[in-house]
Residue, then its C-alpha position, 0 to 999 in steps of 0.5 A: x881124390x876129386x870130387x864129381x858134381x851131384x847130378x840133381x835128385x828127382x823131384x820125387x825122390x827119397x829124401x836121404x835121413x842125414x839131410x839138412x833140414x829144410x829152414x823152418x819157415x819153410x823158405x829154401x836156402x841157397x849154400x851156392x852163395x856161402x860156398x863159393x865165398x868159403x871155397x875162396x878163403x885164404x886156407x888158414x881161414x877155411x882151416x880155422x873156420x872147420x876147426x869149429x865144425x869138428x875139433x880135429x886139425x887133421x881133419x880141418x886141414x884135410x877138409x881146407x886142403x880139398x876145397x874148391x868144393x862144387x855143391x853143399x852135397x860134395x862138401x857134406x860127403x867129404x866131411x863124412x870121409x874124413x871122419x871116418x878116416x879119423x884115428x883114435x888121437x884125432x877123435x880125442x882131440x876133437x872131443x877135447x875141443x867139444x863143449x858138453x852140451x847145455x842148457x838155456x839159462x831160464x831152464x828150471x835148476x833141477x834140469x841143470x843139476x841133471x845134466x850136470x851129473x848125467x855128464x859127470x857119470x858119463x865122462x866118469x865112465x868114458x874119460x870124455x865128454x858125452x857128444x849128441x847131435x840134435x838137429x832132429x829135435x826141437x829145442x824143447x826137446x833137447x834135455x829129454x833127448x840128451x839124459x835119454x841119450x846118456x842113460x842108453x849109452x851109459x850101457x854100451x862097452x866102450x868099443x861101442x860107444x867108441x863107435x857111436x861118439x865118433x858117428x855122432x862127431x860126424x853127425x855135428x860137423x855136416x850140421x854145423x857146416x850146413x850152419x857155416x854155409x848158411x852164414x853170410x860171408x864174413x860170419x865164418x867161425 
């Protein structure tokens, strides 16, 4: 199905919860410039480059498939309906693909030992890898956030945490595309 081009929000218009944050310093960044280079990739390098985004080849050959794709707001919500169409095995492939998430190496060992058990509890329970995006949090923050995480989900039904793993799986592909758009050319995957 083609993709219409977005018409340009208000400028006072709502920004939408699930947007890309502005960079840091505060400066905008151009995805016109990444996404044209990536919209040119020969289809096995775009295929391999989403295979980084999210773990599921379906998913990265359907993404590859319907490019050129006309702004970063087109790609994101084409991102979002492959994942939603992803079958259960291709959830499971894209889990399988996913590291666990970690720590920097200075962080204090206790830390690390928690996580480690929070991980090996949750993947006990569930049989894969526990996945959170954390792009609302400062780095700080993200050992807090990810055993919170796990401690809450760790009381869902499995049906449940079905449902959030694979929202959270979308969550990291629109993150980590905004990341490959970013990127010059040639830093692509």
């Amino acid at each position: 199905m083609p993709v219409q081009p977005r018409q340009p929000a208000p400028a006072d218009a709502p920004v939408p919860a699930d947007a890309p944050a502005p960079p840091a310093d505060g400066a905008a960044v151009d995805h016109a410039v990444g996404l044209a280079h990536f919209n040119s990739l020969p289809f096995s390098a775009a295929e391999a480059a989403f295979l980084e985004c999210c773990g599921s080849l379906r998913w990265a050959h359907r993404m590859a498939a319907h490019r050129p794709y006309p702004d970063l707001g087109a790609l994101l919500a084409a991102s979002d309906e492959a994942g939603y169409d992803l079958s259960p095995s291709d959830i499971a492939e894209a889990l399988a693909a996913e590291p666990a998430p970690c720590l920097h190496h200075d962080a204090p060992r206790a830390a690390h030992l928690a996580l480690r058990a929070a991980h090996a509890a949750y993947e006990s329970r569930f049989g894969h890898t526990f996945v959170i995006c954390l792009d609302a949090y400062g780095p700080g923050q993200h050992v807090d956030q990810v055993l919170a995480g796990i401690r809450v989900r760790m009381e869902h039904e499995v049906d449940e945490e079905r449902a959030v793993t694979a929202e959270e799986l979308r969550r990291l592909a629109r993150s980590r595309i905004v990341e490959l758009m970013t990127a010059g050319p040639g830093q692509e995957g």
